[in-house]
Biopython code that builds the backbone (N, CA, C, O; Angstrom):
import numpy as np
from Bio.PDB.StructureBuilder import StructureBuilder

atoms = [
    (1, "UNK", "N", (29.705, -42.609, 22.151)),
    (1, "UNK", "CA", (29.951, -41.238, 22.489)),
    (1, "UNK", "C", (29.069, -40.900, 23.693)),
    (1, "UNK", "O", (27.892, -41.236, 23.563)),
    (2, "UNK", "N", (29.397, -40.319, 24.804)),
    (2, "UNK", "CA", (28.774, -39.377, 25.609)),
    (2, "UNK", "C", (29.113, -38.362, 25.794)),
    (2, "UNK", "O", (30.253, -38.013, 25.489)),
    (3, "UNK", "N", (28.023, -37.351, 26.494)),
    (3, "UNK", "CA", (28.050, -36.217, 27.215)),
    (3, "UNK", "C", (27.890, -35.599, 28.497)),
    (3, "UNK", "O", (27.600, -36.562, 29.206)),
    (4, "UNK", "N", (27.897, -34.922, 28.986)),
    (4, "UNK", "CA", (27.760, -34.099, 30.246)),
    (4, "UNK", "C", (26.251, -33.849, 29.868)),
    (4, "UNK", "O", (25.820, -33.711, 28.723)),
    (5, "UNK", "N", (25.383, -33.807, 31.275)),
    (5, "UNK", "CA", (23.845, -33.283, 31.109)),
    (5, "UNK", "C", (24.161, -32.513, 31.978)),
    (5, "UNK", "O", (25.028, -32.653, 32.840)),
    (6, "UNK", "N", (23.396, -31.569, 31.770)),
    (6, "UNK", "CA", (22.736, -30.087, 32.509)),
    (6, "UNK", "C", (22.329, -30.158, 33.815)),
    (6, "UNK", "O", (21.114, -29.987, 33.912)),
    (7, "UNK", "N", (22.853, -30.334, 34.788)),
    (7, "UNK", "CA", (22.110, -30.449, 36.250)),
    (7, "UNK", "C", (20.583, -30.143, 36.282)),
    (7, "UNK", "O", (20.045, -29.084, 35.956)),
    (8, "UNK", "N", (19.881, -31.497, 36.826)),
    (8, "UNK", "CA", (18.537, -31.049, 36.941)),
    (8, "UNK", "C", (17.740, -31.542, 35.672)),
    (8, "UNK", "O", (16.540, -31.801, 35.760)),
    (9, "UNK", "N", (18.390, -31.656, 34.571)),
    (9, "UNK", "CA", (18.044, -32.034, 33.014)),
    (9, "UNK", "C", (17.331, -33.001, 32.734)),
    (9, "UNK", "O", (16.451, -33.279, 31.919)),
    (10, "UNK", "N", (18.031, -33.616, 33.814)),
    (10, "UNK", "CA", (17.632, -35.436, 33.199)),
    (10, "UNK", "C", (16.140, -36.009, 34.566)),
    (10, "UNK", "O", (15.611, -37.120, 34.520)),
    (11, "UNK", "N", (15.820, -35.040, 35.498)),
    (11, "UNK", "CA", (14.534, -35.119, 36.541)),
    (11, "UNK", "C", (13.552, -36.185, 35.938)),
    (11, "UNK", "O", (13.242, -37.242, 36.488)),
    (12, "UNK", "N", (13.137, -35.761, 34.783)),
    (12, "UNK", "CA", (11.583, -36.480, 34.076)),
    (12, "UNK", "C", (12.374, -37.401, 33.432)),
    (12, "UNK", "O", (11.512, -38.243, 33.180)),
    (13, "UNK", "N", (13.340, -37.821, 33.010)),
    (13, "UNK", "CA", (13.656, -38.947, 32.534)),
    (13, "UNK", "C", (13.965, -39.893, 33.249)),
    (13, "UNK", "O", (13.631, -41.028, 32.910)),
    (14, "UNK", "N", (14.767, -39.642, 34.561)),
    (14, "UNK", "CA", (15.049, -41.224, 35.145)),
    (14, "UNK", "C", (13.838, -41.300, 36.972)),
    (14, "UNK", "O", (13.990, -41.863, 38.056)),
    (15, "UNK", "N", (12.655, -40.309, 36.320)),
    (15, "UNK", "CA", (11.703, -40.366, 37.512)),
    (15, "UNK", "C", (11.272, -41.836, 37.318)),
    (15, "UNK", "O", (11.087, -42.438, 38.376)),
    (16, "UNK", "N", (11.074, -42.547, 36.165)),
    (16, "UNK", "CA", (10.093, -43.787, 36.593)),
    (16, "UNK", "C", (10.951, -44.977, 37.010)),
    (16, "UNK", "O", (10.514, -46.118, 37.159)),
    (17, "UNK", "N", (12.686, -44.455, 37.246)),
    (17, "UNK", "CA", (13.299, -45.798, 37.511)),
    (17, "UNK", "C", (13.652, -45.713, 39.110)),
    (17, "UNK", "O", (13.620, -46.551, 40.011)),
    (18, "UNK", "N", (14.063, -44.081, 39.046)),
    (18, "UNK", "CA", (14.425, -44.043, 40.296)),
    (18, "UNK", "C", (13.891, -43.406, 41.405)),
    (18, "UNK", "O", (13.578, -42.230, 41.215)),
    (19, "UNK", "N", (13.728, -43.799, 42.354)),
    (19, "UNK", "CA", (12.581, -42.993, 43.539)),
    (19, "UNK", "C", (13.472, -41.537, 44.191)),
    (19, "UNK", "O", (12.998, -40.884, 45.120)),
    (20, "UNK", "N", (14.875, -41.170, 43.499)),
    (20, "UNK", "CA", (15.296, -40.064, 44.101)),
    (20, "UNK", "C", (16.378, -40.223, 43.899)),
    (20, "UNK", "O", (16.877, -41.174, 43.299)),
    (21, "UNK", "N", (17.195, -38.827, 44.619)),
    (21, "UNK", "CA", (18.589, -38.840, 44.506)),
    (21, "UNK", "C", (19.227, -39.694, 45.078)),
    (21, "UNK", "O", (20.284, -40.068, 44.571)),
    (22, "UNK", "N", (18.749, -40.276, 46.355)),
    (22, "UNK", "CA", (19.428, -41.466, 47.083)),
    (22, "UNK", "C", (19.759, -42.824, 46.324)),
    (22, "UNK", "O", (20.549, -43.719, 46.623)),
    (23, "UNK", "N", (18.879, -42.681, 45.224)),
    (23, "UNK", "CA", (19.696, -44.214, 43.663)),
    (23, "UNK", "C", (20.534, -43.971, 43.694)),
    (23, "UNK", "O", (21.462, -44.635, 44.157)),
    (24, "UNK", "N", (20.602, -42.551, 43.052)),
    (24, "UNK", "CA", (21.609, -42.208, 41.993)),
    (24, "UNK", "C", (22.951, -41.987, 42.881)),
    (24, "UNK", "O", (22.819, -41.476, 43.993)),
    (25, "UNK", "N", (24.440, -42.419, 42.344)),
    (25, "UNK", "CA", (25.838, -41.955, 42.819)),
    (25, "UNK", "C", (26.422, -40.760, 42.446)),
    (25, "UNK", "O", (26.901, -40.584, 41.326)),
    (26, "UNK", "N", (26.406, -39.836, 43.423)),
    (26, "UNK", "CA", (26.835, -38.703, 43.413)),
    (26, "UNK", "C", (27.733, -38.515, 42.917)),
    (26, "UNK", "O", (27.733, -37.351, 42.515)),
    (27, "UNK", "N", (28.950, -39.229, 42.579)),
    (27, "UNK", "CA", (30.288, -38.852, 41.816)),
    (27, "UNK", "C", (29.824, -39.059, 40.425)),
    (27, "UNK", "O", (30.155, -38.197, 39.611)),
    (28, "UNK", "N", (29.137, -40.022, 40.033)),
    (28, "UNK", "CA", (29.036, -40.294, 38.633)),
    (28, "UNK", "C", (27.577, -39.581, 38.070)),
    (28, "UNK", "O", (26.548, -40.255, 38.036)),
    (29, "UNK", "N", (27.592, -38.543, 37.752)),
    (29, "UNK", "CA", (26.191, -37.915, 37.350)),
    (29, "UNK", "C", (25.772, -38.456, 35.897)),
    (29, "UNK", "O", (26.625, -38.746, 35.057)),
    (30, "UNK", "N", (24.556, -38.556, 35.693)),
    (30, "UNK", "CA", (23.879, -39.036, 35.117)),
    (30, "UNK", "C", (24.532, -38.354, 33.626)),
    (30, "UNK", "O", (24.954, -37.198, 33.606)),
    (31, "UNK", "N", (24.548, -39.461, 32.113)),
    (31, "UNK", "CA", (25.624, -38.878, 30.918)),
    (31, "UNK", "C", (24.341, -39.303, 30.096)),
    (31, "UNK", "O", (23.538, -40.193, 30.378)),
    (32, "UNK", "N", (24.347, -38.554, 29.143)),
    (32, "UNK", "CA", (24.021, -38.796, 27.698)),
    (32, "UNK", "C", (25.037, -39.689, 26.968)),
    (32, "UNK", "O", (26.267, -39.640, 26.964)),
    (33, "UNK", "N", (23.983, -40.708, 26.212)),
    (33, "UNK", "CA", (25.005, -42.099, 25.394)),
    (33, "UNK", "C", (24.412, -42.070, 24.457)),
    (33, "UNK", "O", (23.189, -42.110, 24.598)),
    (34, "UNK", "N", (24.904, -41.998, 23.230)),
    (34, "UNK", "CA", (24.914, -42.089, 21.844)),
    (34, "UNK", "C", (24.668, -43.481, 21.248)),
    (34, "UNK", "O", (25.682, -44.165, 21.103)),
    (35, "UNK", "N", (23.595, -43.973, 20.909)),
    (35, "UNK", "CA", (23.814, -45.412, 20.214)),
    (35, "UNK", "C", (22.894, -45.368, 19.428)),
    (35, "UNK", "O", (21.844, -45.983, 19.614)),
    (36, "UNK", "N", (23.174, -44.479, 18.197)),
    (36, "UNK", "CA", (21.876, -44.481, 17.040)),
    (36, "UNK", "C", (20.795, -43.487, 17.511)),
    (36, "UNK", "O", (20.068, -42.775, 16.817)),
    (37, "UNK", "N", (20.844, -43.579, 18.559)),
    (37, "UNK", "CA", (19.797, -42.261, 19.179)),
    (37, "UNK", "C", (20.082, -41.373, 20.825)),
    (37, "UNK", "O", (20.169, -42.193, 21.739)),
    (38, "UNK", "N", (20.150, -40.695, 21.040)),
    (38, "UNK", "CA", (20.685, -40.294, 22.598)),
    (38, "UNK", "C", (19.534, -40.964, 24.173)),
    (38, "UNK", "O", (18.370, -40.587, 24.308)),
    (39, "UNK", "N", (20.090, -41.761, 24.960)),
    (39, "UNK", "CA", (19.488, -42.095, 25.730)),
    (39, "UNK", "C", (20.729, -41.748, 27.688)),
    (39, "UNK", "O", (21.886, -41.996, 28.029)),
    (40, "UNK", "N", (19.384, -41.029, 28.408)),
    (40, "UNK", "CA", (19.726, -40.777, 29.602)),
    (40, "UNK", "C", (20.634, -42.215, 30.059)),
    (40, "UNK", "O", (20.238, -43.313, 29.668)),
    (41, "UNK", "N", (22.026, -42.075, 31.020)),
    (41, "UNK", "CA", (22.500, -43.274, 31.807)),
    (41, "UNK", "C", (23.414, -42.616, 33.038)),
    (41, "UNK", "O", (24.423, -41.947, 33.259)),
    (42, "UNK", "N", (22.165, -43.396, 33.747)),
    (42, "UNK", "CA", (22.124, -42.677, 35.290)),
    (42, "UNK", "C", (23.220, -44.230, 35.793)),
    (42, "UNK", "O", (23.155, -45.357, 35.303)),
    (43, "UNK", "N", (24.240, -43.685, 37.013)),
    (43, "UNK", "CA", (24.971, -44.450, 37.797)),
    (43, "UNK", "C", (24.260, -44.695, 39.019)),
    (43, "UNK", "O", (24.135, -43.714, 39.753)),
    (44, "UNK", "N", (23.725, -45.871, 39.435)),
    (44, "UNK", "CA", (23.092, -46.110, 40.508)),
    (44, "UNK", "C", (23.807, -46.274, 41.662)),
    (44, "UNK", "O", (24.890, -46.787, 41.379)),
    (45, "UNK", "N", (23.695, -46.076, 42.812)),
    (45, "UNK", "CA", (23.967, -46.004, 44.280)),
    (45, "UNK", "C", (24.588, -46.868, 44.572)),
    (45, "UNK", "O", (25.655, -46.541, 45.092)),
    (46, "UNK", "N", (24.356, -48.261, 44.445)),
    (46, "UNK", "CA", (24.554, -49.427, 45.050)),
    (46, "UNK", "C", (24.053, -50.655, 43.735)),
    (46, "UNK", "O", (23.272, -50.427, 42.812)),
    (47, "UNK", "N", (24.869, -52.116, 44.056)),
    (47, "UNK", "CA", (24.681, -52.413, 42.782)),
    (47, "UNK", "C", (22.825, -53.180, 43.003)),
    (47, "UNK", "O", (22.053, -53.503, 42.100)),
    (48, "UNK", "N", (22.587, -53.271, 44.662)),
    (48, "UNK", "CA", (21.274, -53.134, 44.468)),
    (48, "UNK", "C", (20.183, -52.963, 43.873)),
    (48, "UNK", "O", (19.450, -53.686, 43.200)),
    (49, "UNK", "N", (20.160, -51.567, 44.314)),
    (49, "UNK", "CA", (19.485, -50.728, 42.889)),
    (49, "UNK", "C", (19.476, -51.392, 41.551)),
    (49, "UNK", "O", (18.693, -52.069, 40.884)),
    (50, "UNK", "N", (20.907, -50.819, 41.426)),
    (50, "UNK", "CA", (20.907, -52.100, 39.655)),
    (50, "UNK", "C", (19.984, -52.983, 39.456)),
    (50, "UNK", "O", (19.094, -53.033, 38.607)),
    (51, "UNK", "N", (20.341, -53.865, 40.534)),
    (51, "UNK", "CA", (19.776, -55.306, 40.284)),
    (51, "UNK", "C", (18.052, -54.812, 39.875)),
    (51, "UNK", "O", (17.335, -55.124, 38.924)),
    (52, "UNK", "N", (17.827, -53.955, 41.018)),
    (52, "UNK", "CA", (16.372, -53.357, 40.672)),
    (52, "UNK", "C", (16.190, -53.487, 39.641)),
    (52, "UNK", "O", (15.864, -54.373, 38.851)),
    (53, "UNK", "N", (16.451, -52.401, 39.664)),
    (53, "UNK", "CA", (16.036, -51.547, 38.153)),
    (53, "UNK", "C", (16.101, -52.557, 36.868)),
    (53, "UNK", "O", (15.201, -52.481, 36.031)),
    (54, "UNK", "N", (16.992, -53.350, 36.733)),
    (54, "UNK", "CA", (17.842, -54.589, 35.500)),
    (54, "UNK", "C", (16.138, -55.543, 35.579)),
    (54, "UNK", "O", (15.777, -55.975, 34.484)),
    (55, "UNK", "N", (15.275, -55.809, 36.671)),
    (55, "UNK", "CA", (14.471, -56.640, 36.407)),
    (55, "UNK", "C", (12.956, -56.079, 36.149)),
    (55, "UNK", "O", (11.911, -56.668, 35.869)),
    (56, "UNK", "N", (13.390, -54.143, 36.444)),
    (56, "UNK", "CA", (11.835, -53.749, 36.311)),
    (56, "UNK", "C", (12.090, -53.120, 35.092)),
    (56, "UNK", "O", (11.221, -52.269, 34.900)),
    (57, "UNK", "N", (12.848, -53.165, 34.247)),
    (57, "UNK", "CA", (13.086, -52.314, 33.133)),
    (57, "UNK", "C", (13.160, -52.944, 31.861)),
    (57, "UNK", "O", (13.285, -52.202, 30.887)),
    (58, "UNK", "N", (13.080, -54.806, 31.593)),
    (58, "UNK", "CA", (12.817, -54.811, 30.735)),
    (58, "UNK", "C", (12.500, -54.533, 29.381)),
    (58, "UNK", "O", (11.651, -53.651, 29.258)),
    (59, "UNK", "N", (12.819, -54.896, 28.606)),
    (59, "UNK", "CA", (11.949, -53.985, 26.692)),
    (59, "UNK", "C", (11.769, -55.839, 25.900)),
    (59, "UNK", "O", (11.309, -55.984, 24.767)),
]
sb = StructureBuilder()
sb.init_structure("model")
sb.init_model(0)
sb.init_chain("A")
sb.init_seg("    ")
for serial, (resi, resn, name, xyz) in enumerate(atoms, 1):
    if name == "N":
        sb.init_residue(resn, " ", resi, " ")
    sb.init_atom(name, np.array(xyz, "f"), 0.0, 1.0, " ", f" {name:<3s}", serial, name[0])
structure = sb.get_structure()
């Protein structure tokens, strides 16, 4: 399940992945995803980025 976020909502959550709006893809705004618990999922810019982010984000 997802949702629509609140413009502006999701700022402090995807600050430590992304250095700004220039990540993120403007058509696809950032959704709330449902999987046992609600977690921010931001559409990145370029699959670049991705790649970024996929090796500094680890768990």
């Amino acid at each position: 399940m997802t949702a629509p976020l609140p413009v502006g909502s999701y700022d402090g959550d995807i600050a430590p992945t992304a250095a700004g709006g220039a990540d993120l893809d403007p058509l696809l705004p950032p959704r709330a995803a449902y999987a046992g618990a609600w977690h921010v999922v931001p559409a990145t810019a370029s699959r670049d980025r991705l790649a970024r982010l996929a090796t500094t984000c680890r768990v």
